[in-house]
MOPAC internal coordinates of N, CA, C and O (Angstrom, degrees):
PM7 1SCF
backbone

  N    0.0000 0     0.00 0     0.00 0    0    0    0
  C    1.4442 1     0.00 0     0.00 0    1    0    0
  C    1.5335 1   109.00 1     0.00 0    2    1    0
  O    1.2310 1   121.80 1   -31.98 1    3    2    1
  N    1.1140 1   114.16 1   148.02 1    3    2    1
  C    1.6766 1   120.79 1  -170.09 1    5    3    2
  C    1.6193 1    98.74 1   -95.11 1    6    5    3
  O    1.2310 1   132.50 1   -29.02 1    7    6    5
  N    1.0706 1    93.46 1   150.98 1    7    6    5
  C    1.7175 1   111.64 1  -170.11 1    9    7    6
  C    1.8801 1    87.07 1  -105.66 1   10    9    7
  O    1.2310 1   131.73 1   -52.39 1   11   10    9
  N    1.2373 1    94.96 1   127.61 1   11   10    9
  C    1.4593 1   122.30 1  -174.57 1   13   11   10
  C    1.4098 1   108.30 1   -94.47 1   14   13   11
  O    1.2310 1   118.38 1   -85.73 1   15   14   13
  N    2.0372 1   120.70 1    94.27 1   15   14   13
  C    1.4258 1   104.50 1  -179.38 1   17   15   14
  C    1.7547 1    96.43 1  -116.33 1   18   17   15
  O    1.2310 1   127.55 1   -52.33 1   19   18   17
  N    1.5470 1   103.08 1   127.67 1   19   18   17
  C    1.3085 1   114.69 1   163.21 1   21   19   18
  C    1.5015 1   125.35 1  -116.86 1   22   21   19
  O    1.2310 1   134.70 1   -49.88 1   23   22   21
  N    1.4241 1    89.17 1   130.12 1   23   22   21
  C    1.8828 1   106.11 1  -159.40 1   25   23   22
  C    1.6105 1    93.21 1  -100.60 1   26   25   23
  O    1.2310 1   119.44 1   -58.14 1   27   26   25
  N    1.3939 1   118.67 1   121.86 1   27   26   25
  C    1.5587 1   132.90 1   144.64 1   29   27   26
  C    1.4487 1   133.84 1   -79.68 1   30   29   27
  O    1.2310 1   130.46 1   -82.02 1   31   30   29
  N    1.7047 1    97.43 1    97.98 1   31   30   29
  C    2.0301 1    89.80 1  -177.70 1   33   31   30
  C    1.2430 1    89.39 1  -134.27 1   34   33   31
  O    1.2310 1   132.89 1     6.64 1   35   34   33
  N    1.5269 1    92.69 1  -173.36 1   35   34   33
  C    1.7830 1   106.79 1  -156.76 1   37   35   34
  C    1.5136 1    91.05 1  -147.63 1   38   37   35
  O    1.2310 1   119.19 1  -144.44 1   39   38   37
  N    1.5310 1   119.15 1    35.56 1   39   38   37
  C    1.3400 1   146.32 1   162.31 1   41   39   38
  C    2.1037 1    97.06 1    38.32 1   42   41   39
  O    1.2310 1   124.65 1   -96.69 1   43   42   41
  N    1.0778 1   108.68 1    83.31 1   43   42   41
  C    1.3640 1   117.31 1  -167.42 1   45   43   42
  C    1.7254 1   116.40 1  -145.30 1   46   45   43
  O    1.2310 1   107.99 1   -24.37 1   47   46   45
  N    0.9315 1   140.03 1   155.63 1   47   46   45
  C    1.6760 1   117.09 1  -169.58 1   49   47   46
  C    1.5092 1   130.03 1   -66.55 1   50   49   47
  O    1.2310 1   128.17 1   155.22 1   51   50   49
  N    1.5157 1   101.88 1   -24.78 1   51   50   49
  C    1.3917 1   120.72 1   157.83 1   53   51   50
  C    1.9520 1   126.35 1   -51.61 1   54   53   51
  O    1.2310 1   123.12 1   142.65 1   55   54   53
  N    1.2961 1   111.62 1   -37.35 1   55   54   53
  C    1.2929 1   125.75 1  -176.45 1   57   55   54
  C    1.6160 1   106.13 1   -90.55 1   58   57   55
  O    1.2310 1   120.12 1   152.00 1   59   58   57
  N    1.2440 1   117.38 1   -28.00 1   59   58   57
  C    1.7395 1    99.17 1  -179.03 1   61   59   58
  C    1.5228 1   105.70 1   -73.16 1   62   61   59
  O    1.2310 1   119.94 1   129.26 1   63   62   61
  N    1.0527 1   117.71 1   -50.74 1   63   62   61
  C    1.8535 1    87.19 1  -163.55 1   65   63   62
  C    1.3750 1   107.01 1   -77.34 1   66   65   63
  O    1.2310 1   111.21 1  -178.58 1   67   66   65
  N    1.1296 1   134.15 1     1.42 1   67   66   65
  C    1.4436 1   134.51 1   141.51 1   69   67   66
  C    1.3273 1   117.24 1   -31.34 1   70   69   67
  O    1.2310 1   129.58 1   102.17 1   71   70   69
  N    1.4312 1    99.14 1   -77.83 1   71   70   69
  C    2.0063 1   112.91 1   168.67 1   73   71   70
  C    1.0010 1   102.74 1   -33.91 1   74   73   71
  O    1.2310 1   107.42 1   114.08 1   75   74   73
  N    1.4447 1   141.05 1   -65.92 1   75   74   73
  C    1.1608 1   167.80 1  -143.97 1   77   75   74
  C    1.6935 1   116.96 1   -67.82 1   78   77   75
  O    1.2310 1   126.91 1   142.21 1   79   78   77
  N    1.6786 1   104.31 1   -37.79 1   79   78   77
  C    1.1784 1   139.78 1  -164.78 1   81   79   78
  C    2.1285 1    96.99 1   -82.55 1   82   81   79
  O    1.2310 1   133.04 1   110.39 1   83   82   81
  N    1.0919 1    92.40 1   -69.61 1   83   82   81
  C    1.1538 1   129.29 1  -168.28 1   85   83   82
  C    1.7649 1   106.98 1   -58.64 1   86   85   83
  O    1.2310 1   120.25 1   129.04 1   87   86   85
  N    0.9660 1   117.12 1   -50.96 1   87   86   85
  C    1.6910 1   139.92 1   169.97 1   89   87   86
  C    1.5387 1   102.03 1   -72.79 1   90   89   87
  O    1.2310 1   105.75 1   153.46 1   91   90   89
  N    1.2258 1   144.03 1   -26.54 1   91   90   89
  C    1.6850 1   140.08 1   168.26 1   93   91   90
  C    1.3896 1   100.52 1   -95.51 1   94   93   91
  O    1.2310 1   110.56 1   174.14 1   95   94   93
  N    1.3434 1   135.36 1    -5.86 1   95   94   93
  C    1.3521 1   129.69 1  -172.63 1   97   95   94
  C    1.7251 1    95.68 1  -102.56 1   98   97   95
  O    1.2310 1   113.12 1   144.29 1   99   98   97
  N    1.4098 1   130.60 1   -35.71 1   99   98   97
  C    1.0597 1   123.45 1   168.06 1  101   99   98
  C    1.4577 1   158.66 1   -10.42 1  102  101   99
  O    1.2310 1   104.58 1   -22.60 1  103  102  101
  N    1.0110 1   146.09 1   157.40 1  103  102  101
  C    1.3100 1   108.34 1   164.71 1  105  103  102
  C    1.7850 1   105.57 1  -158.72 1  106  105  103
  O    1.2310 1    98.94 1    27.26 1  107  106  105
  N    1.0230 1   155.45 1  -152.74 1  107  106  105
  C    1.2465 1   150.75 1  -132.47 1  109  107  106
  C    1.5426 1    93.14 1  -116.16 1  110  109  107
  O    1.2310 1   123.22 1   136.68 1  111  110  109
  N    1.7229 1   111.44 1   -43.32 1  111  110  109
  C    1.5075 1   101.40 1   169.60 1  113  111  110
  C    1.2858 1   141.66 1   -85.21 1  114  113  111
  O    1.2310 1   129.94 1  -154.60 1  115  114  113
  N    1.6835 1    98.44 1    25.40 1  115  114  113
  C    1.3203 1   117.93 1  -159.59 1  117  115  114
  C    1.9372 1    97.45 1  -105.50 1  118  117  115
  O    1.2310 1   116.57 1   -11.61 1  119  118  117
  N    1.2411 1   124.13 1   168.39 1  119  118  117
  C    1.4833 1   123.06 1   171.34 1  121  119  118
  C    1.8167 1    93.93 1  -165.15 1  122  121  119
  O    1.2310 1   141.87 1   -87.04 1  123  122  121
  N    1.6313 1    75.14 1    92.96 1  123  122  121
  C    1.5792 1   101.10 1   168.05 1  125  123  122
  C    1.3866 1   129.08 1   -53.61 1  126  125  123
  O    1.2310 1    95.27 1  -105.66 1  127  126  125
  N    1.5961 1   160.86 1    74.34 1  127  126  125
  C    1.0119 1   138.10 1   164.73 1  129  127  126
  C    1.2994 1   122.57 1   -82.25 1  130  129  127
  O    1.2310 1   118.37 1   -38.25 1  131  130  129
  N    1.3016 1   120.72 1   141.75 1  131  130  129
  C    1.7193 1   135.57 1   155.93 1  133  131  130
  C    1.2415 1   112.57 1   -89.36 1  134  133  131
  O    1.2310 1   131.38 1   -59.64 1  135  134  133
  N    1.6335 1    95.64 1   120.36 1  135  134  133
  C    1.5146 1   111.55 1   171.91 1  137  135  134
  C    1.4067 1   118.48 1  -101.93 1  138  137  135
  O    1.2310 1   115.41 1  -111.86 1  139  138  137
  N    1.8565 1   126.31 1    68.14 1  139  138  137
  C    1.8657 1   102.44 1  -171.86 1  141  139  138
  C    1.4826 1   113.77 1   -90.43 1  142  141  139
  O    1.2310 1   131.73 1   -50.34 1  143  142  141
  N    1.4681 1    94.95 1   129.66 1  143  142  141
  C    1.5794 1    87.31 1   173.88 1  145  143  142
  C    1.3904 1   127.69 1   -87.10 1  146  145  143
  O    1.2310 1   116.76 1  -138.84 1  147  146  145
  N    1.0621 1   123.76 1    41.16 1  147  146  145
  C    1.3524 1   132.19 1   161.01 1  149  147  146
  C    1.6010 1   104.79 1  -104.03 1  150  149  147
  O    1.2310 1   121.66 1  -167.69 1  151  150  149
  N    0.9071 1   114.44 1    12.31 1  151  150  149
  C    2.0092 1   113.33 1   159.81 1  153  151  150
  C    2.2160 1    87.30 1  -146.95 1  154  153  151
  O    1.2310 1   136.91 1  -101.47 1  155  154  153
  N    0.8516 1    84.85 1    78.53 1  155  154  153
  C    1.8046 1   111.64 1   140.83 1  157  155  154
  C    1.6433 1    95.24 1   -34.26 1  158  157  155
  O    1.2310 1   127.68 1   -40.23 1  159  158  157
  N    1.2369 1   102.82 1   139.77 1  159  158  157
  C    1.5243 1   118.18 1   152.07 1  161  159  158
  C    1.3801 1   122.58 1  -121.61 1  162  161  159
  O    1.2310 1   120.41 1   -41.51 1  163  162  161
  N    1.4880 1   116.82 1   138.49 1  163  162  161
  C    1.2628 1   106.28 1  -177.22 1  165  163  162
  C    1.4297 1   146.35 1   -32.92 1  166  165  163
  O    1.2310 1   124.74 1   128.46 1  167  166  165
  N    1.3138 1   108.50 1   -51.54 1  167  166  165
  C    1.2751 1   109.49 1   163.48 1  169  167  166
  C    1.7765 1   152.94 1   -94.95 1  170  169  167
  O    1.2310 1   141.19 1  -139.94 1  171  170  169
  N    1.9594 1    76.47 1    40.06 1  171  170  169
  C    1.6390 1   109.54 1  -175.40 1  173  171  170
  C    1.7712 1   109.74 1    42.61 1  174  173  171
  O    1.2310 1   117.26 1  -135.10 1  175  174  173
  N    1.1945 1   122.82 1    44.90 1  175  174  173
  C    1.1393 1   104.12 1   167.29 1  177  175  174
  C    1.4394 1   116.17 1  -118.73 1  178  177  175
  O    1.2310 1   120.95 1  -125.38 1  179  178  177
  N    1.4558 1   115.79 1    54.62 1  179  178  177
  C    1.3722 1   129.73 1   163.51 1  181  179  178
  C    1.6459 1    97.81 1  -115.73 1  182  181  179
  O    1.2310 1   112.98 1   168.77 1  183  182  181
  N    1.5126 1   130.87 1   -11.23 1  183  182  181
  C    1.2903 1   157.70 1   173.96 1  185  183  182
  C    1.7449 1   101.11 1   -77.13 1  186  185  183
  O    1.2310 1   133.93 1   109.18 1  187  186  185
  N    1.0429 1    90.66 1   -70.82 1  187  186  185
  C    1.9987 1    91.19 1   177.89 1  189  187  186
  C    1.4049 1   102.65 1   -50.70 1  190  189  187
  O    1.2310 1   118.10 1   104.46 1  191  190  189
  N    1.4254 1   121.23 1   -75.54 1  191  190  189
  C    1.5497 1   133.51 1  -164.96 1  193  191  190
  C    1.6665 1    89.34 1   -30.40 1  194  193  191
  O    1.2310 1   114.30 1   107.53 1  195  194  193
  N    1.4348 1   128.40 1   -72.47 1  195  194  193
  C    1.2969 1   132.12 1  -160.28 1  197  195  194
  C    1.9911 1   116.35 1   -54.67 1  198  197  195
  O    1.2310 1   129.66 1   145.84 1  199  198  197
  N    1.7182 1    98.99 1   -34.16 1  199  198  197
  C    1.4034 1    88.41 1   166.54 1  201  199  198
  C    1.2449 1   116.48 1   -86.10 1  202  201  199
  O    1.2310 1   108.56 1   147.42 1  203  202  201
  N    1.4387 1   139.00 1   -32.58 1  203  202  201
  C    0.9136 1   121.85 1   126.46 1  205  203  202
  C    1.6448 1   158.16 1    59.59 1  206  205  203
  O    1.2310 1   138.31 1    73.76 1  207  206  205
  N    1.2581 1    82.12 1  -106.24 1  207  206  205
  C    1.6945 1   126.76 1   171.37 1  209  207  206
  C    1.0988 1   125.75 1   -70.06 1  210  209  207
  O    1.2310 1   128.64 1   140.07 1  211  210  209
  N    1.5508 1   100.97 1   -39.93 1  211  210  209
  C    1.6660 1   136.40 1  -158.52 1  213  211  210
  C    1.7555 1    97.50 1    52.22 1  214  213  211
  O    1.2310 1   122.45 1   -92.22 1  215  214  213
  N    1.4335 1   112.91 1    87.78 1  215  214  213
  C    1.6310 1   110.18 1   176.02 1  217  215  214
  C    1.1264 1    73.43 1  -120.97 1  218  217  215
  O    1.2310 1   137.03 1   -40.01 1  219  218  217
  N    1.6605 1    84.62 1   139.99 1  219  218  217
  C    1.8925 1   117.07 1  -169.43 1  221  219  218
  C    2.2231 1    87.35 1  -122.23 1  222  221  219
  O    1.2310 1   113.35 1   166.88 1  223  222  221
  N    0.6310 1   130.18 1   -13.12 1  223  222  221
  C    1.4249 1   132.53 1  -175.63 1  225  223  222
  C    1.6879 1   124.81 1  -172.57 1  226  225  223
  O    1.2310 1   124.68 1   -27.11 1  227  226  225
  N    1.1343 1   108.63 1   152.89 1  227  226  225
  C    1.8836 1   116.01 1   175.36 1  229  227  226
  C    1.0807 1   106.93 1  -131.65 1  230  229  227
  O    1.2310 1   124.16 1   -13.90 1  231  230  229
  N    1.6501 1   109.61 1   166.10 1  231  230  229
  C    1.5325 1   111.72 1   -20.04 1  233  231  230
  C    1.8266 1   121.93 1   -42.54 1  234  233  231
  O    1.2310 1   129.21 1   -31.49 1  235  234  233
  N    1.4484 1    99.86 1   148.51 1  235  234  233
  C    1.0155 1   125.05 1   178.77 1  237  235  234
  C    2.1517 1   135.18 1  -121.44 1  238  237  235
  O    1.2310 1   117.06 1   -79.26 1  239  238  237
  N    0.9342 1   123.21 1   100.74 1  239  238  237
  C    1.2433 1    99.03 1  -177.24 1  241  239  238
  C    1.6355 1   132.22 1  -118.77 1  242  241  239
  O    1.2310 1   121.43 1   -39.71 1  243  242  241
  N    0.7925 1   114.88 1   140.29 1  243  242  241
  C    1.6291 1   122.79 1  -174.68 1  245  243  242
  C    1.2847 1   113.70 1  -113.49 1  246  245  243
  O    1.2310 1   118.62 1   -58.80 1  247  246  245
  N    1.8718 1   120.24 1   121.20 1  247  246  245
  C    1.3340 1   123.26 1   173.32 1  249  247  246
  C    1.5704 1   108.95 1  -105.09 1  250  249  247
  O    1.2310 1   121.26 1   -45.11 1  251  250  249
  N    1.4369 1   115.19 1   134.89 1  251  250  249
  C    1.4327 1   117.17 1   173.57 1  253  251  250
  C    1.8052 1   106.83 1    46.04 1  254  253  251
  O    1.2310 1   108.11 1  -123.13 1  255  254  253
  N    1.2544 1   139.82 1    56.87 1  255  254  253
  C    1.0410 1   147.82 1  -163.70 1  257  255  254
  C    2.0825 1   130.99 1    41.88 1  258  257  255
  O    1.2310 1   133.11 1  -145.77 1  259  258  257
  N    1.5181 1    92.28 1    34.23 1  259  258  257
  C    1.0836 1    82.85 1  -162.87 1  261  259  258
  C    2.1771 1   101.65 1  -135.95 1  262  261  259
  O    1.2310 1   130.91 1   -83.28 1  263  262  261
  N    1.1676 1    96.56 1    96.72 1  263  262  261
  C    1.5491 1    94.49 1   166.27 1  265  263  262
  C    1.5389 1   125.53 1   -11.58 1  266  265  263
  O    1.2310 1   119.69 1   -63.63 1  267  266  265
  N    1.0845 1   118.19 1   116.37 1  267  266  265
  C    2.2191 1   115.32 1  -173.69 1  269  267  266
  C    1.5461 1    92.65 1   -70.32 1  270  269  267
  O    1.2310 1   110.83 1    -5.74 1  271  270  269
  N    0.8661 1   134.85 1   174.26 1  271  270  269
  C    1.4585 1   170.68 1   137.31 1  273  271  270
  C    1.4437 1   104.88 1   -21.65 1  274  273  271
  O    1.2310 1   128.09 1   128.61 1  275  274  273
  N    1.4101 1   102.02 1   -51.39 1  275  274  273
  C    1.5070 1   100.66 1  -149.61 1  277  275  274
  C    1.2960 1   107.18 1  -107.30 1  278  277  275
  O    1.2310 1   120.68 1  -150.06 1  279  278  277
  N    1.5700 1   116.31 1    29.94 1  279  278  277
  C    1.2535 1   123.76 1  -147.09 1  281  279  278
  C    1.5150 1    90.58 1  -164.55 1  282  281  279
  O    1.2310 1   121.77 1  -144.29 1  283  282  281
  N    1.6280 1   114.22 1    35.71 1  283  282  281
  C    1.3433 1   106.10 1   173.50 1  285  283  282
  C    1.6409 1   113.56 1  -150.54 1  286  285  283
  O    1.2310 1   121.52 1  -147.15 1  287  286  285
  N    0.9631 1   114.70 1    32.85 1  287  286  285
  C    1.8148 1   136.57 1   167.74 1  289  287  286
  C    1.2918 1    97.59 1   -60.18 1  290  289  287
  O    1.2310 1   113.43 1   -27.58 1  291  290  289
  N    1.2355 1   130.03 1   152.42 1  291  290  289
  C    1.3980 1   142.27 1   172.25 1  293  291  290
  C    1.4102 1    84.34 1  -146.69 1  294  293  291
  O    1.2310 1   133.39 1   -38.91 1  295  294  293
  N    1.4213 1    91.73 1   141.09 1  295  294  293
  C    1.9006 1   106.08 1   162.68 1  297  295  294
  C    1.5738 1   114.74 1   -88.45 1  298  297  295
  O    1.2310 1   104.88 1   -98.04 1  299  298  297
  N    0.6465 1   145.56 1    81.96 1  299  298  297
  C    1.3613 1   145.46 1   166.71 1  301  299  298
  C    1.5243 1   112.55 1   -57.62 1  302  301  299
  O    1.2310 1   115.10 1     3.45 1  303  302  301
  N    1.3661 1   126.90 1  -176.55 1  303  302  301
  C    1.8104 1   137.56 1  -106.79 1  305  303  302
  C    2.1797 1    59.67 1  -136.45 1  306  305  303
  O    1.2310 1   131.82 1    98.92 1  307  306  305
  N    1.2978 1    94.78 1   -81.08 1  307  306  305
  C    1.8143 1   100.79 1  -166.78 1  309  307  306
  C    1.9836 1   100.62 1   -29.85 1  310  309  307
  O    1.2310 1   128.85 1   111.98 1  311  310  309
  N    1.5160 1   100.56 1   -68.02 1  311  310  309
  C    1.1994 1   107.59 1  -154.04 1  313  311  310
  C    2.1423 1    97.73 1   -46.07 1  314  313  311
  O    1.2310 1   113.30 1   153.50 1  315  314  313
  N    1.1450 1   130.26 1   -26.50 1  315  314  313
  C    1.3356 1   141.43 1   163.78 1  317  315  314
  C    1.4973 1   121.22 1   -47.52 1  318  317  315
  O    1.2310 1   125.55 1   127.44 1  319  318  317
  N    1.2312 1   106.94 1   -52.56 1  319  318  317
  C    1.2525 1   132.93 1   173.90 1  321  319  318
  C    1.6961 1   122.87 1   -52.85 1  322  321  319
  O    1.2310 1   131.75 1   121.50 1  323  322  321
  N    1.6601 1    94.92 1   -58.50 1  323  322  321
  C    1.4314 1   113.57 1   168.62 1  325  323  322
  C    1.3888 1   110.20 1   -44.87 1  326  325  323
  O    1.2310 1   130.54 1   114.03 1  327  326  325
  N    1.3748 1    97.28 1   -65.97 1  327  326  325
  C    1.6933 1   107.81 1  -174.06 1  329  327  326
  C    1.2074 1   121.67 1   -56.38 1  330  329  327
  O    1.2310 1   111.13 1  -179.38 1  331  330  329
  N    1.5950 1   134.30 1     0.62 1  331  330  329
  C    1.3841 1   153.62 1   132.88 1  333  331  330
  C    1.9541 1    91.98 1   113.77 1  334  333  331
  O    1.2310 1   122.47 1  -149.44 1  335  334  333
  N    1.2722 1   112.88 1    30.56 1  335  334  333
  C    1.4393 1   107.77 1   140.41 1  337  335  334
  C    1.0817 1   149.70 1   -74.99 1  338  337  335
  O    1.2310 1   112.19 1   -55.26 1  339  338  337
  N    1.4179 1   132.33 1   124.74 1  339  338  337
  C    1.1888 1   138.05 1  -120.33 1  341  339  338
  C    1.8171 1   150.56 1    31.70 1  342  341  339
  O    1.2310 1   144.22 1  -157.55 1  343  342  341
  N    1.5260 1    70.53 1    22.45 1  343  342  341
  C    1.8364 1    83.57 1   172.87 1  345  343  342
  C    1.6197 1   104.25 1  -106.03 1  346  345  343
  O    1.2310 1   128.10 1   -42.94 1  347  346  345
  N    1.8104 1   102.01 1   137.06 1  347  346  345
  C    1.4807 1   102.44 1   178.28 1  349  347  346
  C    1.4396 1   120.14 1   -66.14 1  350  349  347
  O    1.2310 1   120.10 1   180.00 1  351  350  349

């Protein structure tokens, strides 16, 4: 069975050697897709996949339907706060 890897970028300088990363790490039982969302597809389902997924940021990657580890930070409102944004 082929191992299903789907890559989330937003085609930006940060996301290619990701692609890049990800596509030399590969291997024959692997089936690479690129998802960039800067070409939308009609029937928004690069939109579903991401809620989904719950992708909070990109690059992004998903193996066999399942969000990586390292690819699951959300910025939250506190973590802003902490960091003394919006305090005078």
């Amino acid at each position: 069975m082929k191992r299903s890897v789907e890559v989330f970028i937003a085609a930006c300088p940060l996301c290619d050697p990701i692609v890049k990363l990800v596509q030399e790490t590969s291997c024959d039982n692997c089936q690479v897709t690129v998802y960039n969302l800067t070409r939308q597809c009609e029937d928004k389902m690069i939109l579903d996949k991401i809620k989904a997924y719950e992708i909070n940021h990109i690059p992004s990657i998903v193996v066999n339907g399942k969000l990586l580890s390292c690819c699951t930070n959300k910025i939250r409102r506190s973590d802003l706060v902490n960091a003394g944004i919006g305090q005078m």
